[in-house]
C-alpha positions in Angstrom: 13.2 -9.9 -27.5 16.0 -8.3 -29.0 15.6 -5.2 -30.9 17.1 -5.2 -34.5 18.3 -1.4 -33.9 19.8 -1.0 -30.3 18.5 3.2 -30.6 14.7 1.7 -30.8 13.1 1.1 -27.8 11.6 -2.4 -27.1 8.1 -2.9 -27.8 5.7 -3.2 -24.5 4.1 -6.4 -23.8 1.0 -6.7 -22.0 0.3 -9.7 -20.1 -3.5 -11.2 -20.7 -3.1 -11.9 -16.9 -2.3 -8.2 -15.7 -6.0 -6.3 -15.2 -4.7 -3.1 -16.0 -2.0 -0.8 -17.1 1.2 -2.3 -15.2 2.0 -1.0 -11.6 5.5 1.2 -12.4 5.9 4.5 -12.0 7.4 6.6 -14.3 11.2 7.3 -13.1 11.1 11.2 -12.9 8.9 11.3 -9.7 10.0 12.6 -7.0 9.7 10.2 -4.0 6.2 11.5 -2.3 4.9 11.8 -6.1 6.1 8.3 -6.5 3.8 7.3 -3.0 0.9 8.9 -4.3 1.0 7.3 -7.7 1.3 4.0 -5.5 -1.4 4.8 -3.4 -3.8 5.5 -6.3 -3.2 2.1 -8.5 -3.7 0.6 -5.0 -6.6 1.9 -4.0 -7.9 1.2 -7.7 -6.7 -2.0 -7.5 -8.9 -2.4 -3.9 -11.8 -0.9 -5.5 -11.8 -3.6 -8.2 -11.1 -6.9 -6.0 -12.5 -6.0 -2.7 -12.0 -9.4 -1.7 -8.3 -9.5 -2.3 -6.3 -9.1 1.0 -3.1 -8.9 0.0 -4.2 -5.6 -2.4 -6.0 -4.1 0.8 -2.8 -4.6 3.5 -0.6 -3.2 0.8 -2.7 -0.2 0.1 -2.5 0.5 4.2 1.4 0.1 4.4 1.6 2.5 1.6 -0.7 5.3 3.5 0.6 4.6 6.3 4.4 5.6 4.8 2.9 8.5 3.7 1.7 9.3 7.4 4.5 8.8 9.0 7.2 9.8 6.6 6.0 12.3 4.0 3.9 14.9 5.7 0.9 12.9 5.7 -0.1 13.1 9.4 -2.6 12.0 11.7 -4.9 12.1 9.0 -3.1 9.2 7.0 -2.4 7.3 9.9 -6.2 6.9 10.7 -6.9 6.0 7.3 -4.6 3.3 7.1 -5.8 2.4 10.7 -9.0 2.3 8.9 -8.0 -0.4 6.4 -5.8 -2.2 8.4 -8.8 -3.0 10.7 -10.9 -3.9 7.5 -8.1 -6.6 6.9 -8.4 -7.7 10.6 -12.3 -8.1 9.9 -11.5 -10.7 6.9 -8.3 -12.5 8.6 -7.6 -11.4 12.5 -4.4 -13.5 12.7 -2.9 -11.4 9.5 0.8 -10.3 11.5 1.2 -7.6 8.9 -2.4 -5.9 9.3 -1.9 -6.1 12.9 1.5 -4.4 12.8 0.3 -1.7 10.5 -2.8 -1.0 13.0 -0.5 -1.0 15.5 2.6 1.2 14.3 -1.1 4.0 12.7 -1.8 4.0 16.2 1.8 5.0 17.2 1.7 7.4 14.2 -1.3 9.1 16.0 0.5 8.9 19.6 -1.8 6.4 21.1 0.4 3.9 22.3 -1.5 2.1 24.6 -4.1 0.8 22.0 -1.1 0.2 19.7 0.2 -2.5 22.1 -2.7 -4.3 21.9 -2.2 -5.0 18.2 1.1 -5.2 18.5 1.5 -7.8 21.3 -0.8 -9.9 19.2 1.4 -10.0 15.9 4.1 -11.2 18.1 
Protein backbone atom coordinates (compact mmCIF):
# COMPACT_ATOMS: atom_id res chain seq x y z
CA UNK A 1 0.00 0.00 0.00
CA UNK A 2 1.19 3.22 -0.97
CA UNK A 3 0.55 6.16 1.03
CA UNK A 4 -1.12 9.24 -0.80
CA UNK A 5 1.25 11.70 1.38
CA UNK A 6 4.92 10.24 1.55
CA UNK A 7 5.16 12.40 5.34
CA UNK A 8 2.21 9.97 6.64
CA UNK A 9 3.23 6.91 8.01
CA UNK A 10 1.62 3.64 6.57
CA UNK A 11 -1.21 2.27 8.31
CA UNK A 12 -0.40 -1.11 10.44
CA UNK A 13 -1.97 -4.30 9.34
CA UNK A 14 -2.63 -7.02 11.56
CA UNK A 15 -2.71 -10.40 10.27
CA UNK A 16 -5.91 -12.65 11.48
CA UNK A 17 -3.20 -15.40 11.65
CA UNK A 18 -0.68 -13.50 14.14
CA UNK A 19 -2.02 -14.36 18.06
CA UNK A 20 -0.77 -11.30 19.30
CA UNK A 21 0.80 -7.98 18.94
CA UNK A 22 3.74 -8.67 16.30
CA UNK A 23 7.24 -9.88 17.54
CA UNK A 24 9.48 -6.40 16.73
CA UNK A 25 11.08 -4.52 19.00
CA UNK A 26 11.07 -1.07 18.96
CA UNK A 27 14.49 0.26 17.29
CA UNK A 28 15.75 2.50 20.18
CA UNK A 29 16.68 -0.53 22.46
CA UNK A 30 19.74 -1.01 23.35
CA UNK A 31 21.01 -4.57 22.59
CA UNK A 32 20.38 -6.46 26.17
CA UNK A 33 16.92 -4.31 26.37
CA UNK A 34 16.33 -5.74 22.90
CA UNK A 35 17.15 -9.60 24.53
CA UNK A 36 14.85 -9.02 27.25
CA UNK A 37 11.99 -7.82 25.20
CA UNK A 38 12.73 -11.15 23.13
CA UNK A 39 12.79 -13.23 26.01
CA UNK A 40 9.44 -11.91 27.28
CA UNK A 41 7.16 -12.35 23.96
CA UNK A 42 8.85 -15.74 23.97
CA UNK A 43 8.19 -16.83 27.09
CA UNK A 44 4.50 -15.45 26.42
CA UNK A 45 4.42 -17.08 23.47
CA UNK A 46 5.49 -20.60 25.40
CA UNK A 47 2.94 -19.93 27.99
CA UNK A 48 0.20 -19.83 25.42
CA UNK A 49 1.26 -22.96 23.11
CA UNK A 50 3.01 -25.19 25.47
CA UNK A 51 2.95 -27.77 22.93
CA UNK A 52 4.79 -25.67 20.31
CA UNK A 53 8.54 -26.75 20.09
CA UNK A 54 9.87 -24.61 18.02
CA UNK A 55 8.47 -21.43 20.51
CA UNK A 56 10.13 -23.46 23.54
CA UNK A 57 13.90 -24.14 21.75
CA UNK A 58 13.83 -20.49 20.71
CA UNK A 59 12.94 -19.12 24.00
CA UNK A 60 16.17 -21.24 25.39
CA UNK A 61 18.63 -19.89 22.61
CA UNK A 62 17.51 -16.58 23.59
CA UNK A 63 18.31 -17.10 27.55
CA UNK A 64 20.88 -18.79 26.89
CA UNK A 65 22.53 -15.52 24.79
CA UNK A 66 21.72 -13.63 27.59
CA UNK A 67 23.83 -16.11 29.90
CA UNK A 68 26.59 -16.25 28.12
CA UNK A 69 26.86 -12.84 26.52
CA UNK A 70 25.06 -10.15 28.39
CA UNK A 71 25.80 -10.59 32.06
CA UNK A 72 23.22 -13.16 32.60
CA UNK A 73 25.34 -15.87 34.25
CA UNK A 74 25.08 -19.17 35.62
CA UNK A 75 21.75 -18.36 36.48
CA UNK A 76 20.50 -18.05 32.80
CA UNK A 77 22.48 -20.80 31.73
CA UNK A 78 20.57 -23.19 34.03
CA UNK A 79 17.44 -21.86 33.00
CA UNK A 80 17.84 -22.36 29.51
CA UNK A 81 19.38 -25.79 30.49
CA UNK A 82 16.04 -26.13 32.01
CA UNK A 83 14.04 -25.69 28.86
CA UNK A 84 16.29 -27.12 26.56
CA UNK A 85 15.81 -30.53 28.54
CA UNK A 86 11.96 -29.84 28.48
CA UNK A 87 12.40 -29.90 24.57
CA UNK A 88 14.52 -33.12 24.78
CA UNK A 89 11.48 -34.60 26.91
CA UNK A 90 9.00 -33.87 23.79
CA UNK A 91 11.69 -34.69 20.78
CA UNK A 92 15.24 -36.33 22.08
CA UNK A 93 16.69 -36.24 18.60
CA UNK A 94 15.98 -32.22 18.38
CA UNK A 95 20.06 -31.24 17.22
CA UNK A 96 19.33 -27.65 18.30
CA UNK A 97 17.90 -28.47 21.91
CA UNK A 98 20.71 -30.75 22.33
CA UNK A 99 23.30 -28.19 21.36
CA UNK A 100 21.77 -25.56 23.54
CA UNK A 101 21.86 -28.05 26.68
CA UNK A 102 25.09 -28.72 25.74
CA UNK A 103 26.82 -25.23 25.08
CA UNK A 104 24.22 -24.06 29.06
CA UNK A 105 26.27 -26.66 30.44
CA UNK A 106 29.63 -25.12 29.12
CA UNK A 107 28.15 -21.70 30.13
CA UNK A 108 28.10 -23.22 33.76
CA UNK A 109 31.67 -24.85 33.34
CA UNK A 110 30.52 -28.39 33.38
CA UNK A 111 32.04 -29.74 30.36
CA UNK A 112 31.95 -33.20 30.93
CA UNK A 113 28.04 -33.46 31.00
CA UNK A 114 28.12 -30.99 28.08
CA UNK A 115 29.76 -33.60 25.87
CA UNK A 116 27.29 -35.91 26.36
CA UNK A 117 24.70 -33.73 24.65
CA UNK A 118 26.90 -32.52 22.42
CA UNK A 119 28.33 -35.71 21.00
CA UNK A 120 24.76 -36.72 20.50
CA UNK A 121 23.74 -33.65 18.14
CA UNK A 122 26.64 -34.60 16.09
Amino acid sequence: MIASNPAEPLPMRISAHSPGPPMTAPSTLFPHQKLDWLISKLQLRVDEFPDDPAARVALARAVLSRGLYHSGGEADCNTALTIARKSLTEDPANPEALVLAGLALLGMDRGTAATRYLDQAV
